[in-house]
BARO-910291 format. One record per residue (C-alpha): residue number from 1; x negated, y negated, z negated; residue in one letter. Coordinates in steps of 0.001 Angstrom, whole numbers, plus 500000, padded with zeros to 6 digits. Layout:
<bavexs>
(bavex NUM,(X,Y,Z),'A') ...
</bavexs>
This chain:
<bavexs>
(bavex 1,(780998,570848,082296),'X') (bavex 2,(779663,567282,082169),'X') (bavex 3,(779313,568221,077840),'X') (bavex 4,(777780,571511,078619),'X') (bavex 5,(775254,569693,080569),'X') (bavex 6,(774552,567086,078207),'X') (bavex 7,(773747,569449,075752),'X') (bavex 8,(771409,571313,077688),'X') (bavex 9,(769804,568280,078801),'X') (bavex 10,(769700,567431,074564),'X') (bavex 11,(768318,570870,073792),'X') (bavex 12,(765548,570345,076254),'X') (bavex 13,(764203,567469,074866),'X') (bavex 14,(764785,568752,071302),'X') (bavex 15,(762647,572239,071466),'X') (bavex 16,(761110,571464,075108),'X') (bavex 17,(761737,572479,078370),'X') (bavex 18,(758319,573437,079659),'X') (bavex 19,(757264,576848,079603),'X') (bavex 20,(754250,577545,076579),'X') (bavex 21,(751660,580409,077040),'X') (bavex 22,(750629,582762,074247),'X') (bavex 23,(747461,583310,076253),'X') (bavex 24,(744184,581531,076850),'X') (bavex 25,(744365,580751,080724),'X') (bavex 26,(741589,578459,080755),'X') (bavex 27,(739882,578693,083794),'X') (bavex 28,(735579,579192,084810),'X') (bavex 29,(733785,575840,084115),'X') (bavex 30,(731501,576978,087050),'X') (bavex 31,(733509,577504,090750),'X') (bavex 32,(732428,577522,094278),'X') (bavex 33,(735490,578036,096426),'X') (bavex 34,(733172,578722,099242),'X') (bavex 35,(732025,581968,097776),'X') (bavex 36,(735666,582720,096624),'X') (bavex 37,(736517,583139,100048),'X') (bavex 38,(736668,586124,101991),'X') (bavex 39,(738326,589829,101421),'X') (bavex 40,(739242,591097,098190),'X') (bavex 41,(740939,594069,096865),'X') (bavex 42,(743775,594099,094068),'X') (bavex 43,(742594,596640,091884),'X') (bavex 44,(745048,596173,088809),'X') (bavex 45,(748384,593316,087948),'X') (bavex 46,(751147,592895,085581),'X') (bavex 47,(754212,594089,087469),'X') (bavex 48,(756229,591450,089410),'X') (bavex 49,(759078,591579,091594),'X') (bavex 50,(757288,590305,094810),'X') (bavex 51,(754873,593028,094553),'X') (bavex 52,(756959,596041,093066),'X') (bavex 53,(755866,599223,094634),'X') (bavex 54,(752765,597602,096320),'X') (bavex 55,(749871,600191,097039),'X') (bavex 56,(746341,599338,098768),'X') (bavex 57,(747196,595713,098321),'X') (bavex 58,(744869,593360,099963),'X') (bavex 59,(743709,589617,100004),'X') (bavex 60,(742256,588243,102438),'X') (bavex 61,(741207,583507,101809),'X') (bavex 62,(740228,581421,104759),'X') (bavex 63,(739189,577996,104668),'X') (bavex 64,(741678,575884,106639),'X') (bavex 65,(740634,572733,108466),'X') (bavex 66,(742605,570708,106212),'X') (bavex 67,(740208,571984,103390),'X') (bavex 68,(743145,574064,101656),'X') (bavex 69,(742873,577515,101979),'X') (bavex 70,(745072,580194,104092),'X') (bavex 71,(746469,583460,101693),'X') (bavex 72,(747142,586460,103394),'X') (bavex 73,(747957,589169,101476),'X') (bavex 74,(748863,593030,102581),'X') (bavex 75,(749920,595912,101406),'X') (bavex 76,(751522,599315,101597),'X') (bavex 77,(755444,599495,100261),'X') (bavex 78,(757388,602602,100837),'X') (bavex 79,(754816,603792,103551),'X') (bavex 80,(754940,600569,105879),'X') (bavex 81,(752543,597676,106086),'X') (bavex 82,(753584,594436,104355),'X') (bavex 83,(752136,591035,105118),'X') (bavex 84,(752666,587987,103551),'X') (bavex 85,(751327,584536,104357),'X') (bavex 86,(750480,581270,102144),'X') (bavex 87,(748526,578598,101372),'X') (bavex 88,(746381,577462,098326),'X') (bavex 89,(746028,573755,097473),'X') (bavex 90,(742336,572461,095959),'X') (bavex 91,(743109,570359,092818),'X') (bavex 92,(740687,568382,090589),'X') (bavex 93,(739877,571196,088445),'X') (bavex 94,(737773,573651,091104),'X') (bavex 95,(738595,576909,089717),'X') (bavex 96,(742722,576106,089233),'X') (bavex 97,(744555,576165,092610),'X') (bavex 98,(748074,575718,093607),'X') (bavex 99,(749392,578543,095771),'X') (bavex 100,(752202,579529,097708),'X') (bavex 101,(754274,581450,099566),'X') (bavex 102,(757696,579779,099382),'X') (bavex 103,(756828,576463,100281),'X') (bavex 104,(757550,573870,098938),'X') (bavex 105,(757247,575836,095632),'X') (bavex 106,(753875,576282,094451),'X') (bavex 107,(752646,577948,091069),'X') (bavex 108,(749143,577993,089361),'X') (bavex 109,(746210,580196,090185),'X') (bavex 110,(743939,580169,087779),'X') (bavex 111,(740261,581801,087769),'X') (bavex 112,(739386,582869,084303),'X') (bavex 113,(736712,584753,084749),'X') (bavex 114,(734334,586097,087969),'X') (bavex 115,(730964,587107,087970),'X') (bavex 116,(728109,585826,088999),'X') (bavex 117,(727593,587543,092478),'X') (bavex 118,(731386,586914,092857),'X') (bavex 119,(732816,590255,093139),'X') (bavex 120,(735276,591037,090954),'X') (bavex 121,(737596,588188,088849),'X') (bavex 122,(739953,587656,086814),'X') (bavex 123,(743536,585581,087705),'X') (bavex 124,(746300,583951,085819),'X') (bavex 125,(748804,581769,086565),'X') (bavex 126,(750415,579281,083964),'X') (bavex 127,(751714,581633,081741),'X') (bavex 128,(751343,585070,080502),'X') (bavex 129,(753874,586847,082994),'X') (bavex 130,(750910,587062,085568),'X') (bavex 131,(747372,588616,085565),'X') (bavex 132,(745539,590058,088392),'X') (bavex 133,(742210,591770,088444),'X') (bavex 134,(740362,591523,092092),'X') (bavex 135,(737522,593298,093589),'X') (bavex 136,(735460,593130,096651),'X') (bavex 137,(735376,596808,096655),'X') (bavex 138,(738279,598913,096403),'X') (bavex 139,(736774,600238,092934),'X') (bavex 140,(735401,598456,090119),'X') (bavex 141,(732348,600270,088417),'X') (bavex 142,(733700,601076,084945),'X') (bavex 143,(730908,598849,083307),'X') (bavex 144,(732645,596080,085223),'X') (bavex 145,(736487,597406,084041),'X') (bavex 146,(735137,596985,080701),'X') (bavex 147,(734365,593675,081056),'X') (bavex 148,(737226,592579,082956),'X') (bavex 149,(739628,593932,080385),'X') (bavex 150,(737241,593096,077301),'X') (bavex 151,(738090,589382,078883),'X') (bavex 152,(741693,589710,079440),'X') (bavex 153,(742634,591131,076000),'X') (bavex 154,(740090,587972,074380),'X') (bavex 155,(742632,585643,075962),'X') (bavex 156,(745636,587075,074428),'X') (bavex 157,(746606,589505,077479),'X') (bavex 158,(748302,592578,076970),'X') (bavex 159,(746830,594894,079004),'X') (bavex 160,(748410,597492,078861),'X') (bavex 161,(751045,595923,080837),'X') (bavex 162,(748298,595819,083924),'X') (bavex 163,(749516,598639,086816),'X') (bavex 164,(746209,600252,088350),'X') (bavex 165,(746645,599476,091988),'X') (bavex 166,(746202,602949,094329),'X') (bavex 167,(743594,601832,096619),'X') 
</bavexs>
């Protein structure tokens, strides 16, 4: 065991242990949290397992006194109402936060792209595994789909991967 472990430990610092993304996940030079804030609705994500079967899912960001941010995100599985609570850390780069739902684990949310008026965006996470497309309105005017996708595939994103949330 204590050999097996070596080598792994060896291997890692060999080829690296951290994950690398094949995408562009940079996120928006320009951010104002403030107007982030607020209800939005999921209108398309890469399938995960913490959302699997998810319909009319919701998001809902309120400014905590601590200056994070509370998460609260619903939806409809298997014709009941699912609710799940977290918390987003600010960092030093405004449009990158740290959420989570499993403290103390956090993972990377990353604002690539929202428009001016914010009301629809575009979300990563560290890697390519995750993409979300959001909306203030539980459609996206196909002008803005365009867009949105135009954006994601740009970065590398394989969007045909996305699942088109029933809203």
């Amino acid at each position: 065991m204590r050999t097996f472990m070596l080598s792994a430990m060896v291997l890692c610092l060999t080829v690296g242990c951290g994950q690398t993304t094949k995408v562009d996940n940079s996120v928006v030079n320009d951010f104002d949290v403030s107007r982030f804030l607020g209800h939005w609705y999921e209108i398309a994500r890469f399938d995960h397992s913490f959302e699997r079967g998810m319909e009319h899912t919701e998001a809902e960001y309120t400014l905590r006194d601590d200056g994070n941010i509370n998460v609260v995100n619903t939806g409809i599985k298997n014709g009941k109402l699912k609710t799940s609570n977290g918390r987003a850390k600010l960092t030093d780069t405004p449009a990158l936060l740290r959420v989570s739902f499993f403290r103390p684990f956090y993972s990377d949310y990353r604002i690539m792209m929202i428009d001016s008026g914010y009301q629809y965006a575009l979300i990563g996470s560290s890697n390519e595994k995750y993409l979300w497309i959001l909306s203030r309105k539980p459609q996206l005017r196909a002008e803005d789909k365009t867009n949105i996708l135009r954006e994601a595939l740009r970065r590398g994103y394989d969007t045909k991967q996305l699942i088109w949330v029933k809203q």
